[in-house]
C-alpha positions in Angstrom: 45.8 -7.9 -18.5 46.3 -11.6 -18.4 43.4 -13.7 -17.8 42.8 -17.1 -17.2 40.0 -19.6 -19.3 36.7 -19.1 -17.7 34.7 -22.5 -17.6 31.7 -23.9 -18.4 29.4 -23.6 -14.8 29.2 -26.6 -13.6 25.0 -26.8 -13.0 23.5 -30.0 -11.4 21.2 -32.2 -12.8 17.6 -31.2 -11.9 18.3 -27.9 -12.0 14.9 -25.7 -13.4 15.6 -25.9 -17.1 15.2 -21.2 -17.6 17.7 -21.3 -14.2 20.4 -23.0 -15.9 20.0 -21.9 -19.3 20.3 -18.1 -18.0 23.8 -19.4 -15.6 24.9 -20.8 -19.2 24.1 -17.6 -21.0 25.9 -15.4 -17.9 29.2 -17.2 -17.6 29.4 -17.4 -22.2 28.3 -13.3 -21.9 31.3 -12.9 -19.1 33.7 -15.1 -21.1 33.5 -13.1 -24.5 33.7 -9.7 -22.9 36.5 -10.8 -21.0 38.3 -11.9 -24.0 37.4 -9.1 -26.2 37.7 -5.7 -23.9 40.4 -4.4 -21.9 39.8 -4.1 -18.0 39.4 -0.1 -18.1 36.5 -0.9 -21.2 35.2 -3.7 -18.9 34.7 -1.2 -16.4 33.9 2.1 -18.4 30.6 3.6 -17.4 28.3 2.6 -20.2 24.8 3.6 -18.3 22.8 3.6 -15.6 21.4 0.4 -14.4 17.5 0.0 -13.4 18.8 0.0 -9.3 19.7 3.5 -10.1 23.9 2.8 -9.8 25.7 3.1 -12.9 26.6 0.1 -15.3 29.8 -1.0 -16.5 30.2 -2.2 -20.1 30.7 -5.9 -18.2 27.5 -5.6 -16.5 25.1 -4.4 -19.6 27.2 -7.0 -21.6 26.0 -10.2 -19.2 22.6 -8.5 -18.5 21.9 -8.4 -22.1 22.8 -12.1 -22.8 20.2 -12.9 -19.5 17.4 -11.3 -21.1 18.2 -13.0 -24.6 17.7 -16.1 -22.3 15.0 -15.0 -20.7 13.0 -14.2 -23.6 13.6 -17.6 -25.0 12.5 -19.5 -22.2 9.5 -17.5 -22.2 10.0 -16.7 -18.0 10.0 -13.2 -16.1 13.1 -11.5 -15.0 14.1 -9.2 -12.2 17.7 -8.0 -12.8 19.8 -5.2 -11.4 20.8 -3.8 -14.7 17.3 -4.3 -16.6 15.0 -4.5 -14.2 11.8 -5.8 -14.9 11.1 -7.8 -17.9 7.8 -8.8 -18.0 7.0 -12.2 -20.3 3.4 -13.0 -18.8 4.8 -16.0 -16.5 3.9 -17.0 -13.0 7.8 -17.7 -13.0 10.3 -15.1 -12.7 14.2 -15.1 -12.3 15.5 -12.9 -9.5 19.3 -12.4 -10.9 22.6 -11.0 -10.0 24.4 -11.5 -13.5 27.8 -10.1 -12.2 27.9 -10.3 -8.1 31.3 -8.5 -7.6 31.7 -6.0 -11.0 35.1 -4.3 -9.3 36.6 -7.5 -8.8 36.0 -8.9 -12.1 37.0 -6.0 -14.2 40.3 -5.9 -12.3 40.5 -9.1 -12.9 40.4 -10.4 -9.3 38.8 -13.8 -9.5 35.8 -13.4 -7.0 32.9 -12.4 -9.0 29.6 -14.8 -9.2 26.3 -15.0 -10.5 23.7 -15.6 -9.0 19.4 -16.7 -9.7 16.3 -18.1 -7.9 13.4 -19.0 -9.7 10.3 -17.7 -8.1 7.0 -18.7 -8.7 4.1 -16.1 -8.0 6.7 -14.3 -5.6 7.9 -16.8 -4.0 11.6 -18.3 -3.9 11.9 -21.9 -4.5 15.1 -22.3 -5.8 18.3 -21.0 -6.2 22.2 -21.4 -8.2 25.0 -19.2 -7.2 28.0 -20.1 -10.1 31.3 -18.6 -9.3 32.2 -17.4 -12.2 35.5 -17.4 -12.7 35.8 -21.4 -11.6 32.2 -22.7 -12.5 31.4 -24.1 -9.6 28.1 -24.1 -8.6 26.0 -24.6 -5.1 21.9 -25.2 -6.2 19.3 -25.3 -3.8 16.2 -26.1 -3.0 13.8 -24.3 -0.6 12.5 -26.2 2.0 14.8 -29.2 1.2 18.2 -30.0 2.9 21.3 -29.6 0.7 24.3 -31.2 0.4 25.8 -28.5 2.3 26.1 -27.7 5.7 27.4 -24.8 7.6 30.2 -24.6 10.4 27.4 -24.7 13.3 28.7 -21.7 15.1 26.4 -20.2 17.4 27.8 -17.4 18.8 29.6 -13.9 17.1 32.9 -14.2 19.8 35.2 -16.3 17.2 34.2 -16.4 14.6 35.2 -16.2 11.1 33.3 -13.1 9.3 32.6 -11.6 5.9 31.9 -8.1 5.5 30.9 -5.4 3.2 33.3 -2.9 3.1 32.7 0.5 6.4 31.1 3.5 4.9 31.3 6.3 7.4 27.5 5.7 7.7 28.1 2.2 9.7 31.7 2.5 10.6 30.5 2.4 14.0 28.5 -1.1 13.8 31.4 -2.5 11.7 34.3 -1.9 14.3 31.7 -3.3 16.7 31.2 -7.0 14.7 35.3 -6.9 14.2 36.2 -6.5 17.2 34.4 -9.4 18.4 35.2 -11.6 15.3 38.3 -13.7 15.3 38.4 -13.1 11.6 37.4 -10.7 9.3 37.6 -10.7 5.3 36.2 -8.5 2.5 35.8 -10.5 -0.7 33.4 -7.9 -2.5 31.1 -10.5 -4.0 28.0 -10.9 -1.4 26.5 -13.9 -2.8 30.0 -16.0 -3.2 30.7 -15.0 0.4 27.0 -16.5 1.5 27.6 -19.7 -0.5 31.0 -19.8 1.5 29.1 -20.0 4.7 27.0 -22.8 3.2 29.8 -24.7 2.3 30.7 -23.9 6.3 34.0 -22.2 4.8 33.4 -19.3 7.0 30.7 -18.5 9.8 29.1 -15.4 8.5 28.9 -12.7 6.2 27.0 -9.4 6.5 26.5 -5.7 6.1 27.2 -4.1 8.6 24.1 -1.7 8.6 24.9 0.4 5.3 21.7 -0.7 3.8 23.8 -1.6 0.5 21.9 -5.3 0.0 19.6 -4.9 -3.0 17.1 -8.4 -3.4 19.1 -9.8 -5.9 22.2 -9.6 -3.5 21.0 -12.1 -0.5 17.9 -13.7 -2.9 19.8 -17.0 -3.7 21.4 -16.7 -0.5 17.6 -16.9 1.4 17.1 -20.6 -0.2 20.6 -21.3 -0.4 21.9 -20.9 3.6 18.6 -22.4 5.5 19.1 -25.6 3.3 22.2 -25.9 4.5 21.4 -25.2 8.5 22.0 -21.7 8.4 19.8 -18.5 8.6 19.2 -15.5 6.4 17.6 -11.8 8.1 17.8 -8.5 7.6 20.1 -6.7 10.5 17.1 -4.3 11.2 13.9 -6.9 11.0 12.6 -6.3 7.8 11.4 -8.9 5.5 13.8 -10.2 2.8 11.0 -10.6 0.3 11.4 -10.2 -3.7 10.0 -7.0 -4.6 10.4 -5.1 -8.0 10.9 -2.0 -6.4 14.9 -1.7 -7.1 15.1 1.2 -4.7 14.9 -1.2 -1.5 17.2 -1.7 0.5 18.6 -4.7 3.1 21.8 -4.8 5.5 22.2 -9.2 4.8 22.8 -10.8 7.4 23.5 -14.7 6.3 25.1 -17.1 9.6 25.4 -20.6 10.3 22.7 -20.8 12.4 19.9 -18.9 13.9 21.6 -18.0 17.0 24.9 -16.6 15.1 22.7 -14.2 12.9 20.3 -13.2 15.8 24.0 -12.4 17.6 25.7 -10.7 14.5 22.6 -8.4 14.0 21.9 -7.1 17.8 25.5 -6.7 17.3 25.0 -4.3 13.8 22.4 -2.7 15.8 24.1 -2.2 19.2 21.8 -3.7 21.5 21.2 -7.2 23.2 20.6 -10.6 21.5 16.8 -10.7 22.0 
């Protein structure tokens, strides 16, 4: 398969120091395997990953580099494919090191990672890199960014990102399509919530499959309210970073309060309110 250069991420200044040295050690990881392996070895079943959903050889390839970096820098880590490593810090690094393994291993260029540093549980700030560009959107919580979303308010017209229907939720997904002017699957959930930071597009969601895991709409949570948007779960339940990989959360990330308390009655078939 023909593949392009990846790039070095493109991380701000100011960003925490174990943050961007783990984004560094992501993208080299993703680099080198995709120069070295073919895209059926990229994606061959190597293991089973600490969320209890199989690993590629891409994934345990970038996981492993993170938790080199980890190690170094002395922090925590909560990752997808490793799960819990445990380095006796009040900081830990909730990560997504490939956001979007299908994509990448077919070499479709929508694939991300994605961190926020936490400190004694709780989120304080956050890098999504896309990984195939390096380009970067950091964030801080509780701080405005230099983002800002599209404003929309209300589901009717809008531009949406989904997960894709599983007969579980096909129901709840017509229901958000049918209103939506616009509807796109890119297959990398924490790309598609920096794209409604950026104001790119209005929303993105699951549609009530319960697919989210924390490290999925993490970065997103700091990420989206700094830029005037809003972050919930379509059912109520906390987003809140938890080591137990077996939770579960249908994301719900909008451009505002109202668009996300609209896009989730509308998941759940009942009234805004």
């Amino acid at each position: 398969m023909n593949r392009w250069p990846v790039p070095e991420p493109e991380i701000p200044d100011g960003t925490h120091p174990a943050l961007a040295a783990v984004a560094r050690a992501a993208v080299g990881a993703f680099r080198d395997a995709c120069a070295r392996f073919s895209a059926p070895e990229l994606a061959e079943k190597v293991g089973m990953g600490a969320d209890g959903t199989a690993t590629t050889r891409l994934d345990m390839l970038v996981d492993t580099a993170v938790a080199a970096a980890v190690d170094v820098c002395g922090v925590n880590l909560l990752s997808e494919e490793i799960g819990v490593i445990d380095n006796g810090s009040a900081v830990t690094l909730v990560v997504d090191p490939v956001d979007g393994t299908a994509n990448a291993v077919a070499g479709v260029p929508l694939s991300s990672f994605a961190g926020v540093v936490a400190v004694d549980g709780k989120p304080v700030e956050s890098l999504t890199t896309w990984l195939d560009t390096g380009r970067s959107w950091h964030a801080r919580a509780g701080e405005p960014g230099p983002w800002r979303t599209s404003g929309r308010r209300e589901l009717d017209g809008a531009a949406v990102s989904l997960l894709r229907p599983h007969a579980r939720n096909e129901a709840a997904w017509l229901r958000v399509s049918r209103r939506a002017a616009r509807v796109r699957i890119l297959s990398s959930s924490c790309l598609e919530a920096a794209l409604v930071a950026q104001g790119s597009t209005d929303a993105f969601a699951d549609a009530g499959s319960d697919t989210h895991r924390i490290m999925d709409i993490a970065a997103a949570a700091v990420l989206v309210p700094a830029a005037g948007g809003a972050v919930m779960d379509a059912f109520g339940r906390e987003v809140e970073i938890d080591p137990d990989l077996t939770r579960r959360w249908s994301g719900v990330v909008a451009a505002t309060p109202e668009l996300a308390a609209d896009l989730a009655a509308t998941i759940r078939g009942s009234e805004v309110g």
